[in-house]
C-alpha positions as CSV (number, residue, x, y, z in Angstrom):
1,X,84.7,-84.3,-57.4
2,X,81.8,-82.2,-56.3
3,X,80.6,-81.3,-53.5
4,X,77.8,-83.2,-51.7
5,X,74.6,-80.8,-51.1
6,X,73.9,-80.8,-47.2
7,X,70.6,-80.7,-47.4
8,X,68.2,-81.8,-51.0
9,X,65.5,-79.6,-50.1
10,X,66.2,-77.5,-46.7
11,X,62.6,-76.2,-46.9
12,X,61.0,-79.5,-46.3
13,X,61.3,-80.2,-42.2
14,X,63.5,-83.2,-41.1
15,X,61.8,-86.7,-40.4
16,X,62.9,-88.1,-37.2
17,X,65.3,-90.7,-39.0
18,X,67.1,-88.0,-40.7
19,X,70.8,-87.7,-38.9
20,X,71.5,-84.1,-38.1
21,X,73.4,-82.0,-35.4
22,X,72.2,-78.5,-34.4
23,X,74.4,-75.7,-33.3
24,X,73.1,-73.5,-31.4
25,X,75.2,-70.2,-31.3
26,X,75.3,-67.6,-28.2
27,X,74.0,-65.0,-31.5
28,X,71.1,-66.9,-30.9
29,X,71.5,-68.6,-34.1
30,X,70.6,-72.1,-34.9
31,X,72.1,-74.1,-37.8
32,X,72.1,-77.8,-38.6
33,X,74.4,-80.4,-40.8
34,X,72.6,-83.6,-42.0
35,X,75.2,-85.7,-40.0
36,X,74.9,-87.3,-36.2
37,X,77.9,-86.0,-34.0
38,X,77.9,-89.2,-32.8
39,X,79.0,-90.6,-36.1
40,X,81.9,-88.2,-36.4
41,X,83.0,-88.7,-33.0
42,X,82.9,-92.4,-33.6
43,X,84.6,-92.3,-37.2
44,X,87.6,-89.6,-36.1
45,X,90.7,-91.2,-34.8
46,X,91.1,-87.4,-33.3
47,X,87.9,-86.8,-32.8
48,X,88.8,-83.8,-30.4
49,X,91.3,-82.0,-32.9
50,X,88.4,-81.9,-35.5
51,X,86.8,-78.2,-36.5
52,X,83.1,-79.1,-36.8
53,X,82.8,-75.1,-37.5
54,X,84.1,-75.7,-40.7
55,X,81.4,-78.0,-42.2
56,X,78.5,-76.1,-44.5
57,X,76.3,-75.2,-41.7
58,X,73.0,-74.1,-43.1
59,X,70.5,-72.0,-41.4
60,X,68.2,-74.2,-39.3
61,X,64.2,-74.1,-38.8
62,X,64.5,-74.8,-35.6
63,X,64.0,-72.1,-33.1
64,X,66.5,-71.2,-30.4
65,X,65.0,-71.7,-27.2
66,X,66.0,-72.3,-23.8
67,X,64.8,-75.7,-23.3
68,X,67.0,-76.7,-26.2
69,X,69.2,-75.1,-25.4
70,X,69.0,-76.6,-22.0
71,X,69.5,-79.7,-23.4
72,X,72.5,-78.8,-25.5
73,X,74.1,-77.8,-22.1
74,X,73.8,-81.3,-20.8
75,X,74.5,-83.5,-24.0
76,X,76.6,-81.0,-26.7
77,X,80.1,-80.3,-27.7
78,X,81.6,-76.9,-27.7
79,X,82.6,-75.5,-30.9
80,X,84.5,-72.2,-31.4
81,X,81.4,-70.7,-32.6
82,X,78.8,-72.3,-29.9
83,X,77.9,-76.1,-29.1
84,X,76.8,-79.0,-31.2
85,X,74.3,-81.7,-30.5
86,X,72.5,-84.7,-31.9
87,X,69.0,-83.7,-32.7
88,X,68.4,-86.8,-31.5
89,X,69.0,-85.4,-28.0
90,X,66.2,-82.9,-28.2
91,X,63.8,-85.1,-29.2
92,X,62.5,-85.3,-25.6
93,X,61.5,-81.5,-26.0
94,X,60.4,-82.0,-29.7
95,X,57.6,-85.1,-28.1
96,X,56.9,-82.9,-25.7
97,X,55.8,-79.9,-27.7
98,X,54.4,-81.2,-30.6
99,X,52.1,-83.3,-28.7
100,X,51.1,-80.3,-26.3
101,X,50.7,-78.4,-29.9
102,X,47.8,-80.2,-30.0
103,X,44.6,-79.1,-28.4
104,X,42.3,-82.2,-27.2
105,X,39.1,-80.0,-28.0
106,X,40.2,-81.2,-31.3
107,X,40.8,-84.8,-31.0
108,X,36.6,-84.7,-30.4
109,X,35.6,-82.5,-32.8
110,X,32.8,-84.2,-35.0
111,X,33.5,-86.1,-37.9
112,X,31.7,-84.9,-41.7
113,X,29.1,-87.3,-42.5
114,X,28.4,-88.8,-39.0
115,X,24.7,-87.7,-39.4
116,X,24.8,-89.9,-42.5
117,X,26.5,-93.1,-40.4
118,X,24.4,-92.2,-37.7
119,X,21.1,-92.8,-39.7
120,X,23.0,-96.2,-41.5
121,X,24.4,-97.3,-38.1
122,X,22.4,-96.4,-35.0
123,X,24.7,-96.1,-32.6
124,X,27.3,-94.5,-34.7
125,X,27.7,-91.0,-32.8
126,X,27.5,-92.6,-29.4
127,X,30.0,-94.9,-30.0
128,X,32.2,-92.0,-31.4
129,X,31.7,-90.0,-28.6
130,X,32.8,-93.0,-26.3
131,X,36.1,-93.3,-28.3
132,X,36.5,-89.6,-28.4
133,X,36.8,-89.5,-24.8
134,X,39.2,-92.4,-24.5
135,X,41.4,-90.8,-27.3
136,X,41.3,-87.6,-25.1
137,X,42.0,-89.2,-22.1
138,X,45.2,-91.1,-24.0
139,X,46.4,-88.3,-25.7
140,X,46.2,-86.4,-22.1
141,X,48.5,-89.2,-20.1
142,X,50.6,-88.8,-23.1
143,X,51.6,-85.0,-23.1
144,X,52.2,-86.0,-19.1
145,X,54.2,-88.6,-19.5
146,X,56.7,-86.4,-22.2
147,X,56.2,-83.9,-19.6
148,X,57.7,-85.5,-17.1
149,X,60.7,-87.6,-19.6
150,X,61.7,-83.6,-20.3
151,X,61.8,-82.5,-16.7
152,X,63.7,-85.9,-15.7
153,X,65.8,-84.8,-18.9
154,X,66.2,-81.3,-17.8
155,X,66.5,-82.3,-13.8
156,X,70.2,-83.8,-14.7
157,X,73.1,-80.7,-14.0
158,X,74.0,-79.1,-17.3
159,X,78.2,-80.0,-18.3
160,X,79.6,-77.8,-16.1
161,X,82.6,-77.0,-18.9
162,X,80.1,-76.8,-21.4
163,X,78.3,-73.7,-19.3
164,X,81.6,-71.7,-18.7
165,X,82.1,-72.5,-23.1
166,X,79.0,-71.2,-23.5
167,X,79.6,-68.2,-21.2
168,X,83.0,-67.3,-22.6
169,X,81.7,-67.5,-25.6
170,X,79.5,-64.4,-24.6
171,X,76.3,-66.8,-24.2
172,X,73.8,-66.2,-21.6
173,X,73.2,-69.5,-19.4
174,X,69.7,-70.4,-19.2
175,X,67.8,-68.8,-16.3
176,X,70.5,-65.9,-15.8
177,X,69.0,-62.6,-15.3
C-alpha cells in the first residue's frame, strides 16, 4: 500500500477549509500535517498514548511568532518535540493580520476607466468616492473588531502545564526577557 502524500502541492498556501495542525517547536520551527488534532483526539481510543511526532511533519509557511504561539499556549497539546494545535485556533490572529495587511489608502485608490464612466455616467466618480469612504470606514470597524476577538483570545491565561512543557522543553515563554 503506499503511502498517502501529506500535502499535493505544499507550495500553494492552505484555504481556510483545509484541516491542518501546526507545531510549533521551541527551535523556532514550524511544521504542519493536513489533519485537525481534533479529529485524532476524537478517533483514538488512547488518544493520550498516541506519538503525533511521529507523523510526516513537513516544514510549514507559517512564521513562528509570538502571537501564535500565544495561542498555542492556550489551546495546544504538548508533543515531545513542542505543541500541536488546530490551525483553526489561530485563525483569530490570521483575520486579524491579513485584514490589517491591508492598507485602506488602497481600498480608495481610483479605478482605470472612471474618466471614461465618468463622461457616460455623470455622477460616476462622486458616487465612487461616496462608496469608497463607506468601504474604508467598514473595512476600519473590521480590523477593530478582529483586534479586539484576538486580545479577548489572548486575555484568557495560557495552560499552565502546557507553559512549564514548553519551558522544559527549552522554549522561551512569551514575554520572558
Amino acid at each position: 500500500m503506499s503511502k498517502r502524500p501529506n500535502r499535493v502541492d505544499p507550495s500553494t498556501p492552505p484555504t481556510p477549509w483545509e484541516p491542518r495542525m501546526y507545531r510549533f517547536r521551541p527551535t523556532g520551527q514550524v511544521d504542519y500535517f493536513d489533519l485537525y488534532l481534533r479529529t485524532i483526539r476524537d478517533l483514538a481510543p488512547n488518544f493520550d498514548e498516541v506519538n503525533l511526532d511521529q507523523l510526516s511533519w513537513s516544514d510549514a509557511e507559517r512564521p513562528f511568532d509570538e502571537v501564535s504561539l500565544r495561542l498555542a499556549l492556550r489551546h495546544g497539546h504538548a508533543t515531545g518535540k513542542g505543541i500541536v494545535v488546530d490551525g483553526t485556533d489561530l485563525v483569530v490572529r490570521d483575520k486579524y493580520e491579513q485584514a490589517r495587511a491591508i492598507s485602506p489608502d488602497r481600498l480608495s485608490d481610483p479605478l482605470p476607466g472612471d474618466d471614461l464612466m465618468e463622461a457616460l455616467s455623470p455622477g460616476w466618480q462622486e458616487h465612487g468616492r461616496v462608496l469608497n469612504k463607506r468601504i474604508v470606514a467598514n473595512h476600519v470597524a473590521l480590523v477593530e473588531r478582529f483586534r479586539v476577538e484576538l486580545e479577548t483570545e489572548l486575555a484568557t491565561p495560557p495552560n499552565t502545564d502546557l507553559a512549564r512543557h514548553w519551558s522544559a522543553l527549552g522554549g522561551m515563554l512569551p514575554g520572558s526577557p
